[in-house]
PARO-103751 format. One line per 10 residues: their letters; for each residue x, y, z of C-alpha. Coordinates in steps of 0.02 Angstrom, whole numbers, plus 50000, padded with zeros to 5 digits. Each point is the difference from the previous one (the first is absolute). Last residue first. Layout:
// residues N
A> X/Y/Z  ... $
//
This chain:
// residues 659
XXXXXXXXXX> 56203/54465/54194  50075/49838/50023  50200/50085/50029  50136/49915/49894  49932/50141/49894  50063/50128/50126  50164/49943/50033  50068/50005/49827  49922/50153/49971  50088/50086/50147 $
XXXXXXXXXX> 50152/49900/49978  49995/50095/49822  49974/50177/50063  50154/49962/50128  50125/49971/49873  49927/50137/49879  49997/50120/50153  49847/50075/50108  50038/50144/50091  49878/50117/49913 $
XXXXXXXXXX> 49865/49888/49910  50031/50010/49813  50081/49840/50022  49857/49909/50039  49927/50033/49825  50162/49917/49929  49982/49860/50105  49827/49968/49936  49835/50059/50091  49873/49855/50045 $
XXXXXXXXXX> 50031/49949/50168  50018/50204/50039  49829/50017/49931  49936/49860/50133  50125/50045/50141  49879/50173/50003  50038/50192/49965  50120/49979/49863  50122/50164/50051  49973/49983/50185 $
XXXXXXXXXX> 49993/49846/50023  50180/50002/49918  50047/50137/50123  49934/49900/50151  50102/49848/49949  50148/50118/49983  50003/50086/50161  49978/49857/50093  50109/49876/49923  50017/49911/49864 $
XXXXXXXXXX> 50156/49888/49977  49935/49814/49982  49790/50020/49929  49926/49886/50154  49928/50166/50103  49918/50061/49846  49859/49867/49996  49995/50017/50200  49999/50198/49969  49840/49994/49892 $
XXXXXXXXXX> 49921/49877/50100  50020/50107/50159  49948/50156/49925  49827/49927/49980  49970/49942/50146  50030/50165/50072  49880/50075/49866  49880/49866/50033  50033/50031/50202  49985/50191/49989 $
XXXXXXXXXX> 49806/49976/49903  49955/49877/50116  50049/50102/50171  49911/50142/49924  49817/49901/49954  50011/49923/50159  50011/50160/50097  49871/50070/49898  49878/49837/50014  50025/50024/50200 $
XXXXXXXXXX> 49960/50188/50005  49836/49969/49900  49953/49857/50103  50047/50097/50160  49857/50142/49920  49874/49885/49940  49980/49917/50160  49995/50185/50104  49861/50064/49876  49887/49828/50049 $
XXXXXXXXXX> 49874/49902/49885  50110/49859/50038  49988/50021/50196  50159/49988/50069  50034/49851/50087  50146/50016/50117  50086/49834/50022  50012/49879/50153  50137/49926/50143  50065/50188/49991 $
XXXXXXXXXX> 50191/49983/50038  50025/50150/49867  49839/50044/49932  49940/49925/49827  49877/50104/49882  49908/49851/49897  49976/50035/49793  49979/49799/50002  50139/49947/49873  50094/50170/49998 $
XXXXXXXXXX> 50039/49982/50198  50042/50193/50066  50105/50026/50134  49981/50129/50136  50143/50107/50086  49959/50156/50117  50166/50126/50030  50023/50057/50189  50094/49867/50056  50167/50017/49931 $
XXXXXXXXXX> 50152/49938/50095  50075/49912/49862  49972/49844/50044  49811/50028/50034  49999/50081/49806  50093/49838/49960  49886/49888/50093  49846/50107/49936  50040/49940/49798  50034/49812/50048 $
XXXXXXXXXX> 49829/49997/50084  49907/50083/49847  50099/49884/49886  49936/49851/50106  49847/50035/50039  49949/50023/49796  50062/50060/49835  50054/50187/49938  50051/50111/50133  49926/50175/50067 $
XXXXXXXXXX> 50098/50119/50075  49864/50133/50091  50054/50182/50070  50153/50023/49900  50171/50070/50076  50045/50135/49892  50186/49959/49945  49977/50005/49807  49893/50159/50014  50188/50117/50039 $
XXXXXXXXXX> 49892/50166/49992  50057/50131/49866  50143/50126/50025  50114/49946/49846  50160/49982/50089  49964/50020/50187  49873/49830/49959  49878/50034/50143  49949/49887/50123  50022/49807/49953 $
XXXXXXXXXX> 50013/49976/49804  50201/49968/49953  49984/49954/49838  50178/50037/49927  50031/49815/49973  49858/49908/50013  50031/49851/49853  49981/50065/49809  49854/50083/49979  49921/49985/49820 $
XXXXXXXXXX> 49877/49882/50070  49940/50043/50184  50136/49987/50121  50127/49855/50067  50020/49928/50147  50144/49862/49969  50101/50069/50145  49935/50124/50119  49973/49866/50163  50151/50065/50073 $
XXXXXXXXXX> 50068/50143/49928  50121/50032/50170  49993/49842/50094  49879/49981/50126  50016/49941/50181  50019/50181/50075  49830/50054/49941  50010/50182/49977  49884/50102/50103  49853/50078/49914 $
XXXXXXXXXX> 49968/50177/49934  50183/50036/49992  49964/50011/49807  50135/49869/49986  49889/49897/50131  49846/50042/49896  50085/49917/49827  50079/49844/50093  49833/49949/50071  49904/50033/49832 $
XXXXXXXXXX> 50155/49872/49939  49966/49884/50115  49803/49991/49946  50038/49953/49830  50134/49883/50032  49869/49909/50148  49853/49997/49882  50104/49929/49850  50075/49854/50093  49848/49952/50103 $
XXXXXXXXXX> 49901/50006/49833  50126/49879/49911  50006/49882/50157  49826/49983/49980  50016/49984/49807  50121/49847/50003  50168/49971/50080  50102/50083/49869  50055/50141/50073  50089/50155/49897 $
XXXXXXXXXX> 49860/50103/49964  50036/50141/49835  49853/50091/50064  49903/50153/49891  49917/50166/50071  49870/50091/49970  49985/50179/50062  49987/50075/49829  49847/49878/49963  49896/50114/50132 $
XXXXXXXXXX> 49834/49882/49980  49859/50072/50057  49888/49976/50176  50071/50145/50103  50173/49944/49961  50029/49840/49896  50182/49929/50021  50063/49825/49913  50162/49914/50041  50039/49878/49890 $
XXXXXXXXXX> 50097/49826/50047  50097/49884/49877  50076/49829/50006  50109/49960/49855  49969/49812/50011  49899/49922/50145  49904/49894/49882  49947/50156/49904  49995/50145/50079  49910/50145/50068 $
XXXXXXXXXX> 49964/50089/50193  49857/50135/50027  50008/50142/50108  49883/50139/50051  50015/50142/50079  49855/50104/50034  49986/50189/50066  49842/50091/50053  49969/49838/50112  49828/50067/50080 $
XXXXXXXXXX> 50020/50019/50176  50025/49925/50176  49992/49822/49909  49907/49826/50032  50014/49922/49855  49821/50019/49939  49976/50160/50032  50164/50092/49944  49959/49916/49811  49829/50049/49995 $
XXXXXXXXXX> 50069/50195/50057  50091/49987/49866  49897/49920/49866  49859/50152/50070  50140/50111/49963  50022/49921/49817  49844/50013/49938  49962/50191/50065  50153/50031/49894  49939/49911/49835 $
XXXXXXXXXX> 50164/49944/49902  49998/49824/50068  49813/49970/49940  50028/50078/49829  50170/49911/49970  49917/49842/50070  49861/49987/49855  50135/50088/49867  50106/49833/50036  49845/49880/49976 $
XXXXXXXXXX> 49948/50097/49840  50174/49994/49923  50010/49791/50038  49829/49987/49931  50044/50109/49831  50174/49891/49992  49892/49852/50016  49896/50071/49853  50149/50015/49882  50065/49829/50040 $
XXXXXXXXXX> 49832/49911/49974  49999/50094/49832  50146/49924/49943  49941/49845/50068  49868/50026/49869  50141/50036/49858  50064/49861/50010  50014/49876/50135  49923/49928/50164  49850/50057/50041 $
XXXXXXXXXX> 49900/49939/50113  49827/49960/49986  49821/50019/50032  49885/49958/49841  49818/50063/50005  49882/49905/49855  49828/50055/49973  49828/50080/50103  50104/50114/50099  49941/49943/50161 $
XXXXXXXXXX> 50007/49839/49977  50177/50007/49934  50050/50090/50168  49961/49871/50100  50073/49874/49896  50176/50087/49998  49973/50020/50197  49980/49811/49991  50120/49953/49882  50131/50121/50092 $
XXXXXXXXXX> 49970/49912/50196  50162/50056/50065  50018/50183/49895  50126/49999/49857  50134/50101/50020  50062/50137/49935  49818/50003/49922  49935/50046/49803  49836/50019/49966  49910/49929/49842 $
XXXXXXXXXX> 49856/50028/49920  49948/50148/50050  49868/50046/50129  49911/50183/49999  49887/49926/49883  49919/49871/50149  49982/50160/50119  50109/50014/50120  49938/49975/50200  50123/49847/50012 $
XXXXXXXXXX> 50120/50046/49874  50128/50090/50131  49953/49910/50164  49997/49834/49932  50161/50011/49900  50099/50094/50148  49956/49871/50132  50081/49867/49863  50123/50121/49974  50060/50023/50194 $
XXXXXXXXXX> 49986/49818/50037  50137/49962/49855  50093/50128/50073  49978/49914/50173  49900/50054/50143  50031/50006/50180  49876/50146/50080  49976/50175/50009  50107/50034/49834  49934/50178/49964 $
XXXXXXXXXX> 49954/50027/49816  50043/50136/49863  49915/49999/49832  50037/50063/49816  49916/50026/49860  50068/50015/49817  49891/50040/49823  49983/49966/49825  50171/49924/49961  49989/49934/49825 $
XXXXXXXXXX> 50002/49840/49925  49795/50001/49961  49972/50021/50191  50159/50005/50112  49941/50059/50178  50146/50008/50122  49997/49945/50209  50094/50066/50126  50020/49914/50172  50071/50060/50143 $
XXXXXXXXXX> 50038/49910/50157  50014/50029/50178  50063/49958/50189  50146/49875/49948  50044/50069/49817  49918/49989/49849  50004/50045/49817  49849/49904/49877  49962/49987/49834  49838/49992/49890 $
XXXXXXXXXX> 49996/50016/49822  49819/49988/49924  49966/49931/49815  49936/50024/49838  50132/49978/49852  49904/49988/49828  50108/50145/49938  50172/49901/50064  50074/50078/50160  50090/50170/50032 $
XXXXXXXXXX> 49915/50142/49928  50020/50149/50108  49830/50101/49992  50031/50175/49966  50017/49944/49815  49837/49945/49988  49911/50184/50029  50131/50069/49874  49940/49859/49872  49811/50049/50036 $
XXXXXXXXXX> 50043/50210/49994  50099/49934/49825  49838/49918/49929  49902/50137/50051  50129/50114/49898  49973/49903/49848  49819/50019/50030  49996/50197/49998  50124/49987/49853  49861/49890/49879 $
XXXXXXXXXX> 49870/50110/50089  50097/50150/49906  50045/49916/49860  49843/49947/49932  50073/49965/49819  49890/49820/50002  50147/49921/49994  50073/50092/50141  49821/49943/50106  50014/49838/49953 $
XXXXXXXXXX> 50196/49982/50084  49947/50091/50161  49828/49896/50026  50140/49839/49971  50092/50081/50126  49880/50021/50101  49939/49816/50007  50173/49926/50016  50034/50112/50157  49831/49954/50063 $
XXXXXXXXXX> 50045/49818/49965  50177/50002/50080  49933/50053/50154  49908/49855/50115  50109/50028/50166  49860/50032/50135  50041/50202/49968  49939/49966/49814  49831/49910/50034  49965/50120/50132 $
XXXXXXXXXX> 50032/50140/49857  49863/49925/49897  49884/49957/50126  49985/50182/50048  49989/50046/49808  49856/49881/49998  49938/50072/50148  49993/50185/49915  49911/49913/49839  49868/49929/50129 $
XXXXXXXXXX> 49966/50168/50093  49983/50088/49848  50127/50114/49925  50012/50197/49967  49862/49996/50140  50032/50169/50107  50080/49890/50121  50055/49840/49900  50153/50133/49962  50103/49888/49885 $
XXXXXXXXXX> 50141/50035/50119  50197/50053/49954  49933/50073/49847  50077/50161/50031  49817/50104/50022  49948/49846/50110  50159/50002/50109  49953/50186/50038  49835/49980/50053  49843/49954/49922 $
XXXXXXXXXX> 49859/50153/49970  49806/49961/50038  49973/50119/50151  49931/49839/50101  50089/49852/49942  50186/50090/50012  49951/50039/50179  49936/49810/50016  50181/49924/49947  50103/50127/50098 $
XXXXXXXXXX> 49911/49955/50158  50012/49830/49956  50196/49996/49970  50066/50007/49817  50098/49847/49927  49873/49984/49861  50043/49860/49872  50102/50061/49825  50085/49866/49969  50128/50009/49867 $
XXXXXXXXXX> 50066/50180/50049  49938/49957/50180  50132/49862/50003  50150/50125/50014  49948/50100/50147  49938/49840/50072  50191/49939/49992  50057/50148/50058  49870/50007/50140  50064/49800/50051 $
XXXXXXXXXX> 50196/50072/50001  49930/50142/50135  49909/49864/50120  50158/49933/50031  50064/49797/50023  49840/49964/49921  49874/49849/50049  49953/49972/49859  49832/50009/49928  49826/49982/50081 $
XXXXXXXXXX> 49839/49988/49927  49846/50079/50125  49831/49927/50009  50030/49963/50197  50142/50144/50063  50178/49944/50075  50054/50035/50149  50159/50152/49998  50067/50072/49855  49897/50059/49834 $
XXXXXXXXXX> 50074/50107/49841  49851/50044/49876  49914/49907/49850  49809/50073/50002  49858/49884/49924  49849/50092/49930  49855/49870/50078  50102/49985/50152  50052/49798/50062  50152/50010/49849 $
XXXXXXXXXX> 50075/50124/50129  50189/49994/49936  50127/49980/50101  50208/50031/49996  50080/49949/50162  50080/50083/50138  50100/49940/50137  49995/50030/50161  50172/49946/50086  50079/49851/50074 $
XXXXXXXXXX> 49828/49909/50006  49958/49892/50162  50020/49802/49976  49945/49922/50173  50080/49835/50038  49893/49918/50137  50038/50030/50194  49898/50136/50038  49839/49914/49914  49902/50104/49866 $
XXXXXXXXXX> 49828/49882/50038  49882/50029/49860  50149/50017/49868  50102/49884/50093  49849/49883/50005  49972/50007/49813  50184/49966/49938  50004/49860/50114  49838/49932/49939  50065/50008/49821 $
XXXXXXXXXX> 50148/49924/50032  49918/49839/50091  49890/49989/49859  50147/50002/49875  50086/49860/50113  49844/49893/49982  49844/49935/50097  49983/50126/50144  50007/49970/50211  49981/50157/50096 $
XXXXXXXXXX> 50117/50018/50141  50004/50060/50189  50152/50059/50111  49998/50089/50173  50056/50104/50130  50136/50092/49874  50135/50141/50074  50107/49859/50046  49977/49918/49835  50049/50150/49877 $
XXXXXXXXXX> 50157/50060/50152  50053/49804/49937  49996/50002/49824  50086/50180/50011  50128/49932/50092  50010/49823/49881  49973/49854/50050  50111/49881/50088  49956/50038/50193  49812/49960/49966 $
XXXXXXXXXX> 50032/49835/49952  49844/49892/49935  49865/50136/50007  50034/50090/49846  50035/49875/49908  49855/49906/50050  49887/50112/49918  50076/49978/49836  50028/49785/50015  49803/49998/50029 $
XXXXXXXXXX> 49931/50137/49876  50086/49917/49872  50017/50085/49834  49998/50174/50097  49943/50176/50017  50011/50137/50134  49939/50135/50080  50054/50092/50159  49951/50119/50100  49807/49970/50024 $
XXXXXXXXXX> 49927/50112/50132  49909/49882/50112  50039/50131/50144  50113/49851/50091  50092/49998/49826  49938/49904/49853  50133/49866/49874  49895/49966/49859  50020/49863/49855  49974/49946/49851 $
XXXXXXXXXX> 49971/49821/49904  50059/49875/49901  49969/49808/50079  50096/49929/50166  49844/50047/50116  50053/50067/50176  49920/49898/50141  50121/49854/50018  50112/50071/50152  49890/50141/50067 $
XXXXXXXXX> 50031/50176/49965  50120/50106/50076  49910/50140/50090  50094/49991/50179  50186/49932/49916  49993/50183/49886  50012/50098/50160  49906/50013/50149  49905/50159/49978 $
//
């Protein structure tokens, strides 16, 4: 193949109407389709600059050999084509949605002539109604359980069914009234159906008429002195209310809608999606998908819409959904989706009330979902050796890098700079190994990491030469490159921690000093460059570095002219991404708290005769400058070493302060 310039089409050829298009390989597999208002200034795009797009963008048009299109009428054509070709087509490089887990749903065979309501996952069944999905398939029994009282459909299996049939005697449900027993013909097949519609009726959100109905039943029955039906419907009515309460009710009673939300990071996404029918939650799905290519949140829910109500059936639509985002071309998905439910589909984002409420909730669900998603893939052992092994591949190393260090530097505007130390040991995070830098240049991040690498590594130098397991280095000072490491949180500096061999006081390996295998940076060439000059300086050659870029996900070798691309599908990707977010996560969390401490002793720092001692014992008693701002003198007093005089220069000082 020659690259995208040998299949470019000519100048003038491509139509500027709606239309879609397909990038083939050399096979003629299609690997990419796509969708546009202009099929002219689209195509282009991709063919104008090669060296601006994206990675992904660009691995999508090296692997095609050619492009054709299909010219439509309107956007909404244009959607539904694309919609039908990745169906037919399932291209590599398209956003595939892929269920987080199999969840069941509550269905009930109106297609039989004695419909059966039973617990379904998996496709779905023509002649079938569908409700939910449910989180569990246990909470949709208890809510059959319940129902039967009211509606009494079979929930038997076939064999069960025709058994019953042939020695003329129902089973147990039957002798309980939990089935009307169509088997041995206690009911006909149309007064069993009717039942069936009944309780379809109910589960689609239509239940304040049934509840009216029997309790109208209940109050004619106690006035006719039949007491006993009169407290056989009273309790239907409760097994109804019961079966409503284990549906949260949070939106108005006419309230029919979809939630959708989104969590994401560079390689994946998770989306979770709630079912509120009648103002109550009937159901929750979720989805995990692989990014493969460039897309956009906004590009993620419009691919999301299509897939999800594409196949539905027109009921299974509500009347509005609700977006993070709304997708690029929103009338025309909206209109899409109103044709195929036969009225009005709104798409919108919410902004207030109790429906943003909602939004909240469900982005917390998606943001839960995408964490479990990596959990279960990083706590898998044959996962993480194949990562390893991935990893010791693609850069080049004699083994897999059992031990990772990673480091990550934080500010703001070069303002109490940061640096965390991160360890994961055969592919998990050892969080008692971390470590946190105080760094003392302020010549920007590659300076930062040079710092950081070259303290750490001087003081694994120090710790084997006092072992006698390494010469001493004659040019450095005793403690040298110790200061401003400090431990996990709740350690106070290093003291005491004395890792390399054995620890003569408490017998246990020294871990702190264990050389690691792979040190890993966050950013680019530079970084990753800056990192192996001060291992080079240090003497220390047998340690790999990489850096990893966050915009691109590219692996960066030190003087390497080009990156490492790691397939996105790939063990070894997820694995450095993994270790990168960590080490970014801890160097955050110490520079907010840093940050933090700062502005509370530059508001202190002004009040005339505090010191030390006493500004930290008056943090101490309020817990923040805020409550301190508002305390009187006398309340200040209370604080030991605090005196009238000085309580009211405190206050004095204080409000002069903006707070």
């Amino acid at each position: 193949m020659g690259g995208p310039a040998s299949f470019r089409p000519k100048p003038g050829s491509i139509p500027d109407s709606p239309g879609v298009y397909r990038f083939k390989d050399g096979d003629g597999r299609v690997v990419y389709v796509g969708k546009a208002k202009n099929l002219r200034q689209r195509l282009n795009s991709y063919f104008a600059d090669f060296a601006g797009l994206h990675q992904r963008t660009q691995t999508m048009l090296t692997t095609a050999a050619a492009v054709d299109w299909t010219v439509v009428g309107t956007e909404v054509e244009a959607l539904q084509l694309e919609y039908s070709w990745i169906k037919e087509y399932d291209p590599r490089f398209n956003v595939k949605y892929r269920d987080d887990k199999s969840y069941p749903y509550l269905a009930v065979t109106m297609g039989e002539e004695f419909p059966r309501v039973q617990v379904l996952r998996g496709a779905k069944r023509k002649g079938t109604r569908y409700f939910g999905p449910y989180s569990h398939a246990w909470a949709i029994r208890e809510t059959v359980d319940l129902l039967l009282r009211v509606f009494p459909i079979r929930s038997c299996s076939t064999g069960v069914f025709r058994r019953a049939e042939q020695i003329g005697r129902p089973c147990l449900l039957g002798y309980i009234d939990k089935c009307s027993a169509p088997c041995v013909g206690r009911v006909t097949p149309a007064e069993h159906r009717a039942l069936a519609e009944d309780f379809c009726e109910f589960m689609a959100g239509n239940t304040a008429r049934f509840i009216r109905r029997l309790e109208r039943e209940m109050r004619q029955a106690a006035v006719e002195q039949e007491y006993e039906r009169a407290a056989r419907l009273r309790d239907d009515v409760q097994a109804l209310q019961r079966a409503l309460e284990k549906q949260a009710v949070v939106l108005g009673d006419t309230t029919d809608c979809d939630v959708v939300a989104l969590a994401e990071d560079p390689l994946e996404a998770a989306v979770q999606v709630f079912y509120v029918r009648g103002g109550r939650i009937r159901g929750q799905r979720g989805w995990v998908v692989d990014k493969v290519g460039e897309v956009t949140p906004a590009e993620l829910v419009e691919q999301f819409l299509l897939q999800m109500y594409g196949d539905a059936a027109a009921e299974a639509l509500p009347r509005e959904v609700l977006v993070p985002v709304l997708p690029p071309d929103a009338e025309a998905v909206s209109q899409l989706l109103c044709e195929h439910r036969g009225a009005r589909v709104e798409i919108r984002v919410p902004r207030r009330g109790d429906k943003r409420s909602l939004m909240e909730t469900v982005e917390r669900n998606a943001a839960e979902s995408l964490k479990q998603h990596k959990l279960k893939r990083a706590s898998d052992l044959t996962t993480r050796s194949k990562a390893l092994q991935e990893v010791a591949d693609a850069l080049g190393l004699d083994q897999a890098p059992l031990r990772i260090e990673c480091y990550d530097v934080s500010h703001i505007q070069g303002t109490d700079v940061v640096a965390s130390m991160v360890v994961f040991e055969d592919g998990l995070a050892r969080k008692s190994e971390y470590r946190r830098f105080s760094v003392r240049s302020t010549e920007g991040d590659v300076a930062s990491i040079h710092e950081v690498i070259a303290r750490r590594f001087k003081r694994y130098l120090q710790e084997r030469s006092e072992t006698g397991e390494l010469d001493a280095d004659p040019g450095a000072e005793p403690g040298e490159g110790t200061e401003g490491i400090e431990g996990i949180e709740g350690i106070e500096g290093i003291e005491g921690i004395r890792p390399t061999g054995i620890d003569p006081e408490t017998g246990k390996p020294r871990r702190f000093a264990y050389p690691p295998n792979l040190v890993v940076v966050d950013g680019g060439p530079a970084q990753a460059a800056a990192a192996r000059r001060a291992l080079d300086e240090l003497g220390i050659d047998d340690v790999a570095v990489c850096g990893l870029a966050k915009r691109l996900e590219e692996v960066w070798l030190p003087g390497e002219d080009l990156p490492v691309i790691l397939a996105r599908s790939s063990e070894a990707l997820y694995l450095l991404q993994r270790v990168r977010d960590e080490a970014h996560r801890f160097a955050i969390t110490y520079h907010r708290a840093k940050r933090s401490k700062s502005v509370t002793e530059s508001a202190l720092d002004e009040v005339p005769g505090l010191g030390p001692a006493r500004r930290q014992a008056l943090i101490k008693h309020f817990g923040s400058v805020k409550r301190l701002r508002e305390a009187t003198a006398a309340q200040i007093r209370e604080v030991p070493g605090i005196g009238p005089a000085t309580a009211e220069t405190i206050v004095s000082a204080l409000k002069g302060q903006h707070p």
